[in-house]
Backbone as a printed PyTorch tensor [residue, N CA C, xyz], in Angstrom:
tensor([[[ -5.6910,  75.7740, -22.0390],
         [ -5.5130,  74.4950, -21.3780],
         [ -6.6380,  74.2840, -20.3830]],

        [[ -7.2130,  73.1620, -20.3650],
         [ -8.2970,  73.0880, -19.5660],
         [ -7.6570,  72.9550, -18.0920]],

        [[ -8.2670,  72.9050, -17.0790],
         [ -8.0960,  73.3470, -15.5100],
         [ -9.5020,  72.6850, -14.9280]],

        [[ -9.4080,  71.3860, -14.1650],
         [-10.8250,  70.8980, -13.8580],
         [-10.6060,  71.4600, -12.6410]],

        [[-12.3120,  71.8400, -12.5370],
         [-12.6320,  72.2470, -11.1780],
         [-13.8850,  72.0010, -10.8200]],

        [[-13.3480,  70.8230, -10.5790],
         [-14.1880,  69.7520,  -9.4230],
         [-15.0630,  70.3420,  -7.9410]],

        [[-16.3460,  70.5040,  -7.3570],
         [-16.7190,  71.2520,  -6.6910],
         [-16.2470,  70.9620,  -5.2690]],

        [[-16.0210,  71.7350,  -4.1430],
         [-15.4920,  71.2550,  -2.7820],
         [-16.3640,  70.7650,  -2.0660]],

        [[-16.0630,  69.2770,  -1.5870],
         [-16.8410,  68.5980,  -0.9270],
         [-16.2050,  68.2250,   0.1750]],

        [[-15.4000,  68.7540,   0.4060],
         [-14.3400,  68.3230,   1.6240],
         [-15.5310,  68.6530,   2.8590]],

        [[-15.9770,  69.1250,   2.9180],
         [-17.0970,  69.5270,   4.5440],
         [-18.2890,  68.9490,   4.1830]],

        [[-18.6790,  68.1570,   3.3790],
         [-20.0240,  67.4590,   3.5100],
         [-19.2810,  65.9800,   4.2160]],

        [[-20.1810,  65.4720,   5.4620],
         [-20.0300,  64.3270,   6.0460],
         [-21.0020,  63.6010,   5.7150]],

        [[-20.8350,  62.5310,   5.1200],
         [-21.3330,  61.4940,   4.7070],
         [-22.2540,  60.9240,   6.1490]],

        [[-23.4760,  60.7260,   6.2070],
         [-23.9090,  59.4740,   7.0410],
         [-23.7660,  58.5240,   7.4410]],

        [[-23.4550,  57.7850,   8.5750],
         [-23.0500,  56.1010,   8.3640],
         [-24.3070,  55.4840,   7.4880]],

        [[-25.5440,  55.8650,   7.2840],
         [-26.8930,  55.2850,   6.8140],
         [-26.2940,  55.3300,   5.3520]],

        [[-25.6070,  56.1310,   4.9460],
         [-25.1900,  56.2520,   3.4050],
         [-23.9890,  55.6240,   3.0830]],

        [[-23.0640,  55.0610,   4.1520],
         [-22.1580,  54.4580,   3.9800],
         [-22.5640,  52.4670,   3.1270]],

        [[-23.0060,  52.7680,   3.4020],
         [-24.0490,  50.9770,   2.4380],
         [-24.2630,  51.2930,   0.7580]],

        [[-24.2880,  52.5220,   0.8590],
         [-24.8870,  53.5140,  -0.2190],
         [-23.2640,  53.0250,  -0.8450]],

        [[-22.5940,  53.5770,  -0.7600],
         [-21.3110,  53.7530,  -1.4250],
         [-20.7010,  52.4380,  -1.9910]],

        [[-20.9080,  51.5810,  -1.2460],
         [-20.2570,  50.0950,  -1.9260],
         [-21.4200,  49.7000,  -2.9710]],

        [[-22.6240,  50.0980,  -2.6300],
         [-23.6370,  49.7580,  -3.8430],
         [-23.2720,  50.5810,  -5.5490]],

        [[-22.8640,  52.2450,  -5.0850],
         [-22.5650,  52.7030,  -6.3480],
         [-21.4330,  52.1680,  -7.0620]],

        [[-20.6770,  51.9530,  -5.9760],
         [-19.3510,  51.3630,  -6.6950],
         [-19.4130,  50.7090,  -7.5020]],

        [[-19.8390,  49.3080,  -6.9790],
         [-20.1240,  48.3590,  -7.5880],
         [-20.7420,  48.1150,  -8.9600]],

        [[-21.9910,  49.0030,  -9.0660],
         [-22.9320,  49.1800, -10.2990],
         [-21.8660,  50.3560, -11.5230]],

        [[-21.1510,  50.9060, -10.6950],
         [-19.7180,  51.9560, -11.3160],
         [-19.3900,  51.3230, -12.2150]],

        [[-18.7250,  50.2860, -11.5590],
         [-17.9080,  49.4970, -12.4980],
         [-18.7070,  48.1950, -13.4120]],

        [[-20.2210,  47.6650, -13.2080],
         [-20.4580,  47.1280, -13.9150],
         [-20.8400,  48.4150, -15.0950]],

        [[-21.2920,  49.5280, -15.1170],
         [-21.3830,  49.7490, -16.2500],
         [-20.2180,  50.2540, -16.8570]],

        [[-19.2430,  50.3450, -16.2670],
         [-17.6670,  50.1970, -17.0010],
         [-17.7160,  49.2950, -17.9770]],

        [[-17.9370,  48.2240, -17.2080],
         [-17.3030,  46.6310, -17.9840],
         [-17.8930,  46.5190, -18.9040]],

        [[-19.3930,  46.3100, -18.6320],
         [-20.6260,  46.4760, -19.9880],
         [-19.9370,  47.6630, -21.2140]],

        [[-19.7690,  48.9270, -20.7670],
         [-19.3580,  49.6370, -21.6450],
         [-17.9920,  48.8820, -22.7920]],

        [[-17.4810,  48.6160, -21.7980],
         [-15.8950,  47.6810, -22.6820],
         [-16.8140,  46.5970, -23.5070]],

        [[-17.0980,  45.7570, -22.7210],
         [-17.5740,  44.6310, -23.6940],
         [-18.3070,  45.3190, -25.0940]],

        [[-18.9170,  46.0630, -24.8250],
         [-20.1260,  46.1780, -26.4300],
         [-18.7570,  47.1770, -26.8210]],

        [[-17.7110,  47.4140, -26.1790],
         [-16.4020,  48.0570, -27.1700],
         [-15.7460,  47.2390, -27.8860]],

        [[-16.0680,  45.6680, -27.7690],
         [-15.1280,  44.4810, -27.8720],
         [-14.0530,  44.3920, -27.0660]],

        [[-14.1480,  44.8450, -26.0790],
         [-12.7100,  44.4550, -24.8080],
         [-13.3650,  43.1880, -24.1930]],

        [[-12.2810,  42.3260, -24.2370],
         [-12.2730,  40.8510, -23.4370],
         [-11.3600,  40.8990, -22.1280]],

        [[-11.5510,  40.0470, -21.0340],
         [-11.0280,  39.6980, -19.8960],
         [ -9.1810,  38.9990, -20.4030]],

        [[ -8.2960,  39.8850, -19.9070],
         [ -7.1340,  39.5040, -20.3390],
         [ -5.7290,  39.7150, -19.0990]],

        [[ -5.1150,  38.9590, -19.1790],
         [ -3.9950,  39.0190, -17.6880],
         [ -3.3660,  40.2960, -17.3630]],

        [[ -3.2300,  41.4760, -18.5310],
         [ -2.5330,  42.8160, -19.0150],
         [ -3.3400,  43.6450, -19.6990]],

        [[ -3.5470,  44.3540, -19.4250],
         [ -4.1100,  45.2980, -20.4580],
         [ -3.0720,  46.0270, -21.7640]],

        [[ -4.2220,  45.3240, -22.2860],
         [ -3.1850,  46.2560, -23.9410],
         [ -4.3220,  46.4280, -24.8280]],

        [[ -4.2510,  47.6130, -24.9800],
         [ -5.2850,  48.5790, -25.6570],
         [ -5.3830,  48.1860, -27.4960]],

        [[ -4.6900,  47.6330, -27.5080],
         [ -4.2300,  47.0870, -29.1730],
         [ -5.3060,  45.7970, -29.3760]],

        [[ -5.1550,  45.0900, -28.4280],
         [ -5.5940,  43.8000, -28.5400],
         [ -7.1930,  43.9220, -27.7450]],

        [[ -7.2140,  44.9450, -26.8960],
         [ -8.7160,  45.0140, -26.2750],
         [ -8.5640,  44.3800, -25.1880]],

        [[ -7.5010,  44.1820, -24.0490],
         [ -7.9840,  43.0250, -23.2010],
         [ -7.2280,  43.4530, -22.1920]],

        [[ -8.1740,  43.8340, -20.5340],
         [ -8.0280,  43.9570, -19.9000],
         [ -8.0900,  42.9610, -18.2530]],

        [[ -7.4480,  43.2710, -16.9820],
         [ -7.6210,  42.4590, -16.3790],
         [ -8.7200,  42.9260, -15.2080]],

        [[ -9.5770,  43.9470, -15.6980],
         [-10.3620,  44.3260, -14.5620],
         [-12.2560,  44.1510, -15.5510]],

        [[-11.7170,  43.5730, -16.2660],
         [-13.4900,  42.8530, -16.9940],
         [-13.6340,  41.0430, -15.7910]],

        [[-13.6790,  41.5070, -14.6580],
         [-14.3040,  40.4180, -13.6380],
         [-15.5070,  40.9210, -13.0620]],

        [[-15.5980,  40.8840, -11.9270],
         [-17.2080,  40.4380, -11.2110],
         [-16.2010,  41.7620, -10.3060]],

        [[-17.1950,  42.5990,  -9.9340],
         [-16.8790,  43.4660,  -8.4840],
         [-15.5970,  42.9140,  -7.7030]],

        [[-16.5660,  41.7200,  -6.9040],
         [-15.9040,  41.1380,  -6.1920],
         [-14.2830,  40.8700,  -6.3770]],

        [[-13.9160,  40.1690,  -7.5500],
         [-12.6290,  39.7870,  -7.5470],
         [-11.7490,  40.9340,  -7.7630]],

        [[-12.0420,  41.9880,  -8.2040],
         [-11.2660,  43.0750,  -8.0280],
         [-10.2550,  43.8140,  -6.9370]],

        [[ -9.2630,  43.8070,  -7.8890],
         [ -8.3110,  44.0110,  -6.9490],
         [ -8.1750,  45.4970,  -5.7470]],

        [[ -8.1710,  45.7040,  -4.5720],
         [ -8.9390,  46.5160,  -3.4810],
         [ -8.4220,  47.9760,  -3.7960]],

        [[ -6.9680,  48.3800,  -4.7300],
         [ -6.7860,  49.3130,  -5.4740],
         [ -7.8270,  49.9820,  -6.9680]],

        [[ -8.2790,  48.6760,  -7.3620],
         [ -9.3410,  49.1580,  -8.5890],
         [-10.8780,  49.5510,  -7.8580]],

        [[-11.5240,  48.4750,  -6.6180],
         [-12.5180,  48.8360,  -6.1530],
         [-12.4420,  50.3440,  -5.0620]],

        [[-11.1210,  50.8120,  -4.4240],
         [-11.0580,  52.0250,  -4.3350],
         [-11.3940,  53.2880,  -5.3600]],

        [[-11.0860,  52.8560,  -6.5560],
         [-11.0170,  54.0290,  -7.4370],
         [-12.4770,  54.1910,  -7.7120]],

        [[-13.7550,  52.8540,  -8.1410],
         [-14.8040,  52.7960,  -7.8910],
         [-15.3570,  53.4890,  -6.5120]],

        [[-15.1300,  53.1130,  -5.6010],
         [-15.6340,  53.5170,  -4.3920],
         [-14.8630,  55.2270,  -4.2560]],

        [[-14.2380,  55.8560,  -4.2730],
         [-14.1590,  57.5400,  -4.9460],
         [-15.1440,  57.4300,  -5.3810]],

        [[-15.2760,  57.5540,  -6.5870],
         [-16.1490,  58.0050,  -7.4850],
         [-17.7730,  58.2840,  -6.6800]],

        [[-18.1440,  56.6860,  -6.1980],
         [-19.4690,  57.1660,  -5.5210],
         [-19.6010,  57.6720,  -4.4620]],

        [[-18.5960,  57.7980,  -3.4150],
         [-18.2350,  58.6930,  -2.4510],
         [-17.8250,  60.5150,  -2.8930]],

        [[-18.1970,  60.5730,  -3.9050],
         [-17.6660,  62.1050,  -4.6480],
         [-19.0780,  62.1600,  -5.3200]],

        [[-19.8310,  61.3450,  -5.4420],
         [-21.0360,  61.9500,  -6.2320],
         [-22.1010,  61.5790,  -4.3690]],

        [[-22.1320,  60.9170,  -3.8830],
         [-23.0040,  61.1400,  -2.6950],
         [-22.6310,  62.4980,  -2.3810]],

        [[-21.0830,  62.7890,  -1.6950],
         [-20.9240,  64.1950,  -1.2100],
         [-21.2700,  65.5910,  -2.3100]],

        [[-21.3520,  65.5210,  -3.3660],
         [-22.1540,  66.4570,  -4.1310],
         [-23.6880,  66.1610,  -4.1780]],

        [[-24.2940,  65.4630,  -4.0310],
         [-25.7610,  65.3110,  -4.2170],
         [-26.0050,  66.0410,  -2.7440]],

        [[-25.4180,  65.6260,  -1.7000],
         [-25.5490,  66.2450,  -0.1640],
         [-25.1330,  68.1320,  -0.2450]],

        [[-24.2200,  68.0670,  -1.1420],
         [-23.4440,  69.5760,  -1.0620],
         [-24.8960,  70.2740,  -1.9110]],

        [[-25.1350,  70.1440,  -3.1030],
         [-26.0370,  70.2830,  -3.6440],
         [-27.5900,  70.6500,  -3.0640]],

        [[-27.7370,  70.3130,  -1.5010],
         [-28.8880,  70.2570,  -1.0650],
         [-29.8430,  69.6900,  -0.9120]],

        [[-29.6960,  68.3380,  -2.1920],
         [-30.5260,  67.0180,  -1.9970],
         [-30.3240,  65.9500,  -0.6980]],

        [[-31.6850,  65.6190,  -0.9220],
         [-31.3300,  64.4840,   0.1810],
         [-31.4310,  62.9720,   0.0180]],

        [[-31.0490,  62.1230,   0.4720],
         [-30.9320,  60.8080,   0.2150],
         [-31.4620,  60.0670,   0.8030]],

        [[-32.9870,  59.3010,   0.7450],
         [-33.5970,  58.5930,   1.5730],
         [-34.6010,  57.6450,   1.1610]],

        [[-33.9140,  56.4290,   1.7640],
         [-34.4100,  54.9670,   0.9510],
         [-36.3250,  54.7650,   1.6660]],

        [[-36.3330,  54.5970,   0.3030],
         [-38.2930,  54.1020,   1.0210],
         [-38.2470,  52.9950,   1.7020]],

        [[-39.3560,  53.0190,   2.5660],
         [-39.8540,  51.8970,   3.0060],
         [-40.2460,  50.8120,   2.3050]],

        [[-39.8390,  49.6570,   2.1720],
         [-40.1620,  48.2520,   1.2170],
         [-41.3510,  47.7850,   1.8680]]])
């Protein structure tokens, strides 16, 4: 039986400078979610039903409901704190 074991990131503290960081991954998270559905043939639908292809979270970031953009926002808050745990560092160039 598989057993995930996810690495401990509980003691890496995030930056407030990286906190901007996190609503950006999110966001791009879930567009390549959606993209992924669409070229699956999943359409924008009130229920999700896996039969018919049609879900209610094929919208824009934004309209997402603050339970679905949490689960997005994990995700890139769990890959910043491993890129940091990891030893890399994170730092936007100068434009």
């Amino acid at each position: 039986m598989y057993e995930p074991k996810p690495m401990d990131t509980s003691d890496v503290v995030i930056p407030d400078a990286l906190l901007v960081l996190t609503e950006q991954i999110a966001e791009n998270v879930h567009e390549v979610w959606a993209a992924g559905r669409v070229a699956e043939g999943w359409t924008y639908g009130e229920t999700r039903d896996d039969a018919k292809k049609t879900t209610p979270c094929l919208v824009a970031y934004a309209d997402l409901p603050e339970n679905e953009k949490d689960y997005d926002r994990n995700t890139a808050l769990e890959t910043i704190r491993l890129i940091l745990k990891l030893g890399y560092q994170i730092q936007k160039e100068d434009s």
